[in-house]
N, CA, C and O atoms as a DFTB+ gen file, in Angstrom:
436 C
 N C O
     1  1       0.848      -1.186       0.000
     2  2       0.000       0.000       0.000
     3  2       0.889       1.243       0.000
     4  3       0.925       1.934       1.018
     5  1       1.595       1.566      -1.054
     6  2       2.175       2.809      -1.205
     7  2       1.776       3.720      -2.248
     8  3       2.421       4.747      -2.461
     9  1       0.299       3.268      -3.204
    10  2       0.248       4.589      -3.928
    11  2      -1.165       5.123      -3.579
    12  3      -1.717       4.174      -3.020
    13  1      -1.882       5.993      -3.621
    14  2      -3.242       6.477      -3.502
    15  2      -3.533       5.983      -2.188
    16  3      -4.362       5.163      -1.794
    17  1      -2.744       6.604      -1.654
    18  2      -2.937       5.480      -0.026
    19  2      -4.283       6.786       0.445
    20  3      -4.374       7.967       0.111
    21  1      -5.130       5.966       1.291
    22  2      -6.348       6.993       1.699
    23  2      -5.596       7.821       2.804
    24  3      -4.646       7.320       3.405
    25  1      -6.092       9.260       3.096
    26  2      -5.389      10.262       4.326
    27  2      -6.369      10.481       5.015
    28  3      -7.425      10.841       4.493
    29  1      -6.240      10.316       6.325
    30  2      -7.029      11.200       7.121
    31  2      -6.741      12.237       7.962
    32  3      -6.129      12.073       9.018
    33  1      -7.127      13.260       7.584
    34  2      -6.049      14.653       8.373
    35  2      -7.278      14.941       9.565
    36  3      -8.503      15.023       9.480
    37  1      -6.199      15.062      10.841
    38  2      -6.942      15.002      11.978
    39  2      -5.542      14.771      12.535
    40  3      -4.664      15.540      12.143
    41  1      -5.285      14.001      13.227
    42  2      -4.212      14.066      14.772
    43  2      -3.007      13.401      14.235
    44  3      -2.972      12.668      13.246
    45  1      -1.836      13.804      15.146
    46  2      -0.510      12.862      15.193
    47  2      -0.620      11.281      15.460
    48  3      -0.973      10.926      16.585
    49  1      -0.394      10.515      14.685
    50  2      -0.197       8.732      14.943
    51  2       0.763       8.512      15.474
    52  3       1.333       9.505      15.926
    53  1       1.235       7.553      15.633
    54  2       2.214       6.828      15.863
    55  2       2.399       5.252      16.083
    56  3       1.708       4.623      16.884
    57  1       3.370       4.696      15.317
    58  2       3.700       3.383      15.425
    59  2       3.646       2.458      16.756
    60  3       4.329       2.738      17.742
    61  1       2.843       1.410      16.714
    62  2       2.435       0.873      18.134
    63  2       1.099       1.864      19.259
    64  3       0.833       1.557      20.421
    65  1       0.568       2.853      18.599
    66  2      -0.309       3.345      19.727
    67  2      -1.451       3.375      19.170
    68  3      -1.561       3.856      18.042
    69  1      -2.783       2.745      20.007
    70  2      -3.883       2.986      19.456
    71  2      -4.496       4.084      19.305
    72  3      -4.348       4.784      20.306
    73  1      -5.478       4.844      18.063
    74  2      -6.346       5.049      17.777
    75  2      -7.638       5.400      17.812
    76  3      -8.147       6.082      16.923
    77  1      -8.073       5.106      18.508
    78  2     -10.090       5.131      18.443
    79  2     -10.290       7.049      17.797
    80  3      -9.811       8.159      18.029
    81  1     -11.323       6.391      16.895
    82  2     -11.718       7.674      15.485
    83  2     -13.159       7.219      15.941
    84  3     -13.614       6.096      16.155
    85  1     -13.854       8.781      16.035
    86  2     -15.053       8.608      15.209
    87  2     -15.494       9.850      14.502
    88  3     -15.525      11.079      14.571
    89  1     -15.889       8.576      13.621
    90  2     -16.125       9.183      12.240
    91  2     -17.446       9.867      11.393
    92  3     -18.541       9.307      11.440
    93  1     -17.347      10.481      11.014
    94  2     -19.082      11.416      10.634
    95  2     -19.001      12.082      10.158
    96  3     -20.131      12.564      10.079
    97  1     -18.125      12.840       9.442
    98  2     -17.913      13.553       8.097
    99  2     -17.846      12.482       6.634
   100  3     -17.073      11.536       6.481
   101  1     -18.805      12.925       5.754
   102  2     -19.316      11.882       4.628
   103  2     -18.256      11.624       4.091
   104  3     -18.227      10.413       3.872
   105  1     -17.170      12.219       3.685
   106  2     -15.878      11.655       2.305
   107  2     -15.195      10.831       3.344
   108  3     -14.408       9.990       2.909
   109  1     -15.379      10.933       4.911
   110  2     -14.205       9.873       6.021
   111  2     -15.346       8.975       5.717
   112  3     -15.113       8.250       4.750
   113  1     -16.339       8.837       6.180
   114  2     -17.298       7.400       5.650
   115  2     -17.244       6.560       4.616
   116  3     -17.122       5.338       4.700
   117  1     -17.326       7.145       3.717
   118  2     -16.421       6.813       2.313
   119  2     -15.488       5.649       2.510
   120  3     -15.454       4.436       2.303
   121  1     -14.552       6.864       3.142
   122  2     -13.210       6.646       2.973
   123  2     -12.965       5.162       4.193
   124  3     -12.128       4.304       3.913
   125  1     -13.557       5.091       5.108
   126  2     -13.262       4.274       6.132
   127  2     -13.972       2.861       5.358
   128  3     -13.287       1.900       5.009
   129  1     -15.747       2.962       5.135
   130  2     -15.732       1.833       4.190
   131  2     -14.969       1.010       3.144
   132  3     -14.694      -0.189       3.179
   133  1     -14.600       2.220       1.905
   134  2     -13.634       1.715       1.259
   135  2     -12.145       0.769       1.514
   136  3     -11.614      -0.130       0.861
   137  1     -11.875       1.305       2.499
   138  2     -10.829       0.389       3.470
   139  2     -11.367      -0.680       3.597
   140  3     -10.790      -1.517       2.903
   141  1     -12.347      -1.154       4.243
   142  2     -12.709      -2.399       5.029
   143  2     -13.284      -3.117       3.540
   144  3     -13.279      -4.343       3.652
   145  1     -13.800      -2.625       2.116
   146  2     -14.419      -3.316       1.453
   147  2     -13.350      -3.816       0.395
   148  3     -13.513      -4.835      -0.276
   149  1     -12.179      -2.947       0.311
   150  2     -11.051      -3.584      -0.563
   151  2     -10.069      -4.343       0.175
   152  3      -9.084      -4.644      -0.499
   153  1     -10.066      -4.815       1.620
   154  2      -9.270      -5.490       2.453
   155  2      -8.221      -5.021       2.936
   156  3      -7.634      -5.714       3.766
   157  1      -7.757      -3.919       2.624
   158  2      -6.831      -2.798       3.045
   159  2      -6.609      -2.788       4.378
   160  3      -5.493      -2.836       4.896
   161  1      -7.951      -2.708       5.117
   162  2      -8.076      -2.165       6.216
   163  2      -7.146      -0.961       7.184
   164  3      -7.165      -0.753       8.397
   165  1      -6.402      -0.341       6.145
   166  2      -5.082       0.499       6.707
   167  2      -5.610       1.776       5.387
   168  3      -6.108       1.697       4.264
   169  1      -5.128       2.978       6.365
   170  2      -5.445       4.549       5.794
   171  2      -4.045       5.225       6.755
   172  3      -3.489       4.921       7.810
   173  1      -3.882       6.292       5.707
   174  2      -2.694       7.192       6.422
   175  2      -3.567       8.214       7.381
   176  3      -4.708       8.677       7.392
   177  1      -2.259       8.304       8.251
   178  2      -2.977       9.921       9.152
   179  2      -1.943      10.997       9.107
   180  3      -0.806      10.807       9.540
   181  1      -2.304      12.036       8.625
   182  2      -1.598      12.924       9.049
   183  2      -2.201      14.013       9.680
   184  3      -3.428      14.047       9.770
   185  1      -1.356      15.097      10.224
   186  2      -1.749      16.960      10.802
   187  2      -1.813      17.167       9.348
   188  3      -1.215      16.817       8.330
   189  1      -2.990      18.024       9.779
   190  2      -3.167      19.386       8.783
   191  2      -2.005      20.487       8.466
   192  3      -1.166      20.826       9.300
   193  1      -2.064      20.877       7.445
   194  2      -0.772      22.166       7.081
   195  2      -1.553      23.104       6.413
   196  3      -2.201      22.787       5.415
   197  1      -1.551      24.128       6.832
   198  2      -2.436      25.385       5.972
   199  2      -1.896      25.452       4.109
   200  3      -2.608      25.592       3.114
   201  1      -0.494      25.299       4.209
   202  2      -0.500      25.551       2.561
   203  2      -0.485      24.336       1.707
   204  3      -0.691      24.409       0.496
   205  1      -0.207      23.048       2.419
   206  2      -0.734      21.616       1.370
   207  2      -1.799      21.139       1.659
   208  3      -2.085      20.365       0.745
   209  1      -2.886      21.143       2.707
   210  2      -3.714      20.182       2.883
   211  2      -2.984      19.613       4.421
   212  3      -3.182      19.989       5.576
   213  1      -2.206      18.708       3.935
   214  2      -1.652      17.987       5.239
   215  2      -0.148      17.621       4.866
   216  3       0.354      17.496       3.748
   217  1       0.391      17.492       6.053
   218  2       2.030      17.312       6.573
   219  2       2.354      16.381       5.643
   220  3       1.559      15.476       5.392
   221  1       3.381      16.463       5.104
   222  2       4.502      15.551       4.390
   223  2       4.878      14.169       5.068
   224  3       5.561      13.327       4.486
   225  1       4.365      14.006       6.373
   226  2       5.077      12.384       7.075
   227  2       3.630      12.239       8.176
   228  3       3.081      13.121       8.836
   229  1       3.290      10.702       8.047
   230  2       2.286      10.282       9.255
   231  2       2.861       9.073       9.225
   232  3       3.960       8.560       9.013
   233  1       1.098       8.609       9.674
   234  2       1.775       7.294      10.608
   235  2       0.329       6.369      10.040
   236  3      -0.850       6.596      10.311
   237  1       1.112       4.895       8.868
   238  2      -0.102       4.302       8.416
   239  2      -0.969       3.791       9.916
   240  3      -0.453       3.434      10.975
   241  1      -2.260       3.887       9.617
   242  2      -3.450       3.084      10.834
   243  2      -3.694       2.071      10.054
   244  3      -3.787       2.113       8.827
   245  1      -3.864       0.631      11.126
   246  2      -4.374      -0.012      10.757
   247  2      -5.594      -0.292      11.204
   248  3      -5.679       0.178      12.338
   249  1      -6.889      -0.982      10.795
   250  2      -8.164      -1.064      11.406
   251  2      -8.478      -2.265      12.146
   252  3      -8.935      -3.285      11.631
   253  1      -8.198      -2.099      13.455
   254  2      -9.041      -3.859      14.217
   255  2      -9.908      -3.552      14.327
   256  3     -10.299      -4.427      15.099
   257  1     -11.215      -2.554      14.111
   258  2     -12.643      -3.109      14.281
   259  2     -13.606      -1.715      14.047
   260  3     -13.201      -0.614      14.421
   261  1     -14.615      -1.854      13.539
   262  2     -15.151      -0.705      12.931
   263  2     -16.790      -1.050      13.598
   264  3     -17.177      -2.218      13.639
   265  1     -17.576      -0.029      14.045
   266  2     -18.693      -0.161      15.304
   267  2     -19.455       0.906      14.108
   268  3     -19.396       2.132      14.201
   269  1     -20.250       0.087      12.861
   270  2     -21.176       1.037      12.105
   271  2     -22.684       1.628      12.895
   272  3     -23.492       0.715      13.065
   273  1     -23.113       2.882      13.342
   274  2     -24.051       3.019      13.712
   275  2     -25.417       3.484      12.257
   276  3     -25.129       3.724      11.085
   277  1     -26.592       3.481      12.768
   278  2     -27.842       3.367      11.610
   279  2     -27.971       4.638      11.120
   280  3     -28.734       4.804      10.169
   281  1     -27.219       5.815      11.702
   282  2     -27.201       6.869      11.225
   283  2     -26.085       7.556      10.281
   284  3     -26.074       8.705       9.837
   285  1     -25.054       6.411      10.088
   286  2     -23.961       6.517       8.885
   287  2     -22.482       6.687       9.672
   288  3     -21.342       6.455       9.272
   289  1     -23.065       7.271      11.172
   290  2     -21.177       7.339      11.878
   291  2     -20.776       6.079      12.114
   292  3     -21.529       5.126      11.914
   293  1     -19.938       5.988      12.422
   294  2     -18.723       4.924      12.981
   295  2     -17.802       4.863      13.878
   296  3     -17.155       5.844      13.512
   297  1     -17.319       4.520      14.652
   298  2     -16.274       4.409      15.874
   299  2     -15.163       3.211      14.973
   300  3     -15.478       2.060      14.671
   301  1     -13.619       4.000      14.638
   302  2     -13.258       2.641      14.249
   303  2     -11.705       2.843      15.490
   304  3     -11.063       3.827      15.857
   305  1     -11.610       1.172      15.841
   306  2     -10.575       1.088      16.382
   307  2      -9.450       0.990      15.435
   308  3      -9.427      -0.007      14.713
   309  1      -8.193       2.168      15.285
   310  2      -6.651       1.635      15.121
   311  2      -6.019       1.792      15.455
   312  3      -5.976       2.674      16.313
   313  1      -4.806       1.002      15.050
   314  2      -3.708       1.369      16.214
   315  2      -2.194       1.665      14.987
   316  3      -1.780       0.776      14.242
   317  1      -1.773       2.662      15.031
   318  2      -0.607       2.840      14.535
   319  2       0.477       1.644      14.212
   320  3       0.887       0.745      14.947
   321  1       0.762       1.930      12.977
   322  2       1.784       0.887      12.239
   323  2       3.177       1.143      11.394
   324  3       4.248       0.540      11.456
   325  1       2.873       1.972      10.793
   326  2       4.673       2.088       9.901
   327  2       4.378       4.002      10.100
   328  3       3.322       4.591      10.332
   329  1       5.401       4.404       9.949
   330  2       5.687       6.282       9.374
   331  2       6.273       6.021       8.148
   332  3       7.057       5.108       7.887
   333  1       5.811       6.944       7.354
   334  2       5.876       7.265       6.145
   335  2       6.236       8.962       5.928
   336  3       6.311       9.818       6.809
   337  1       6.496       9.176       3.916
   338  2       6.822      10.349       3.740
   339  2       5.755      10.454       2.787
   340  3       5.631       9.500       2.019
   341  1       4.950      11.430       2.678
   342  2       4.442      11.788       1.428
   343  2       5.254      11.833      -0.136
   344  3       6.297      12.460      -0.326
   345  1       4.782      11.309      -0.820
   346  2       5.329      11.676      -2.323
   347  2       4.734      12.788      -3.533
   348  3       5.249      13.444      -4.438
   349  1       3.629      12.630      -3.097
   350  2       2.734      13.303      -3.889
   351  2       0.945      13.120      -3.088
   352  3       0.322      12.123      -2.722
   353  1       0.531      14.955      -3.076
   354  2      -0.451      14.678      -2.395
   355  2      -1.870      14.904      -3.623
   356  3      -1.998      15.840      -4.413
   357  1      -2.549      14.029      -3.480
   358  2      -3.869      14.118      -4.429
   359  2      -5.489      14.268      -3.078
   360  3      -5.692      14.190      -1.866
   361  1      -6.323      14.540      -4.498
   362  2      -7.673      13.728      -3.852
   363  2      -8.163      13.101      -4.094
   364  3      -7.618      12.659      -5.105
   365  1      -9.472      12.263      -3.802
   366  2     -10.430      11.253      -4.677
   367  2     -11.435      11.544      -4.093
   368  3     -11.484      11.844      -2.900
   369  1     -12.385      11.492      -4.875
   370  2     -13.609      11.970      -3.583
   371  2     -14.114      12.419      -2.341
   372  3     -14.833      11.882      -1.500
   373  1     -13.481      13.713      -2.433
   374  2     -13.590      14.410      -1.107
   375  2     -12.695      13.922      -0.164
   376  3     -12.835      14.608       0.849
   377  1     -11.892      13.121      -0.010
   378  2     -11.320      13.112       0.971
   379  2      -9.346      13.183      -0.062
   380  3      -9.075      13.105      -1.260
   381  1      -8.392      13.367       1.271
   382  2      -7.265      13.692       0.647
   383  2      -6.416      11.751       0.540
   384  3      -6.600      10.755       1.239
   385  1      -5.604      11.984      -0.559
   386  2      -5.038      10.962      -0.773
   387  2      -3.853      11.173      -1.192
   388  3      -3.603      12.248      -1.737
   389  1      -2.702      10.036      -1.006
   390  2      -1.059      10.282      -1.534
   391  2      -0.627       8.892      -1.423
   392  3      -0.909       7.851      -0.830
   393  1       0.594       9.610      -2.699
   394  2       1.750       8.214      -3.266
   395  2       2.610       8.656      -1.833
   396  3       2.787       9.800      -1.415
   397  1       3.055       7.441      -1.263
   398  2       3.811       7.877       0.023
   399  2       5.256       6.967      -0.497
   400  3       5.253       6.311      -1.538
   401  1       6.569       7.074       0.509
   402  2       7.370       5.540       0.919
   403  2       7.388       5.630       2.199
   404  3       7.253       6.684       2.820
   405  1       7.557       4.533       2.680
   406  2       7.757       3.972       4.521
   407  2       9.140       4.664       4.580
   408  3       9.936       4.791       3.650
   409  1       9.273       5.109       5.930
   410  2      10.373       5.602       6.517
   411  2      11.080       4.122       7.620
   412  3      10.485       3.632       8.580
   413  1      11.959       3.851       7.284
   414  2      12.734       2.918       8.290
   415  2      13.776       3.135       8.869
   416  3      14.861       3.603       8.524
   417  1      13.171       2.581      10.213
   418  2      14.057       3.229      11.255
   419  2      15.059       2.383      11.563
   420  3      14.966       1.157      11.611
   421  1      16.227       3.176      11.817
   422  2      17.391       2.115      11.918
   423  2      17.698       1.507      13.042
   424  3      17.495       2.422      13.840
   425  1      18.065       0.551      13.707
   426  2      17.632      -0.539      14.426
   427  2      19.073      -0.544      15.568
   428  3      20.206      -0.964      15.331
   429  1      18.564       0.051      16.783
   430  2      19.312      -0.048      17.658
   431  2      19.825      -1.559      18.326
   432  3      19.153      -2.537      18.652
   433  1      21.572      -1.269      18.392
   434  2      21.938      -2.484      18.840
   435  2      21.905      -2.953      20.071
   436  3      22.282      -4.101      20.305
């Protein structure tokens, strides 16, 4: 999952820490379904930046469990997994999207 990766701009991630989103703005509904219906189950997060949209580096989420309510919101549990760099930032239907690469961290001895 490194090109058109889905974004969700909202808070700082981080690798190993959970998550809990809820969700209720229509293009994140979208966007959170689409995850769970192409098996993905993983979306980027980044902070907002006033002159791109959002920050150049987040932190992919992955999804353990999504709580659909009858009125279209959602509660989804994730918990942080890899940091990444933006490559290029796009959109797709209302919500923001980007070609990213994983950032790897070098491995203390």
């Amino acid at each position: 999952l490194n090109k058109n990766v889905p974004i969700f701009v909202c808070t700082m991630a981080y690798p190993t820490v959970p998550c809990p989103l809820h969700i209720f703005e229509p293009c994140y509904r979208l966007m959170i379904r689409r995850c769970m219906e192409t098996g993905t189950k993983q979306f980027g997060m980044c902070i907002s930046d006033p002159l791109k949209g959002f920050a150049d580096y987040g932190c992919i989420l992955e999804i353990r469990n999504v709580e659909f309510f009858a009125d279209g919101r959602s509660v989804v549990d994730s918990i942080g997994k890899r940091r990444f760099k933006v490559i290029q930032h796009s959109q797709r239907d209302g919500y923001n999207t980007a070609d990213i690469e994983y950032i790897e961290d070098q491995k203390v001895s």
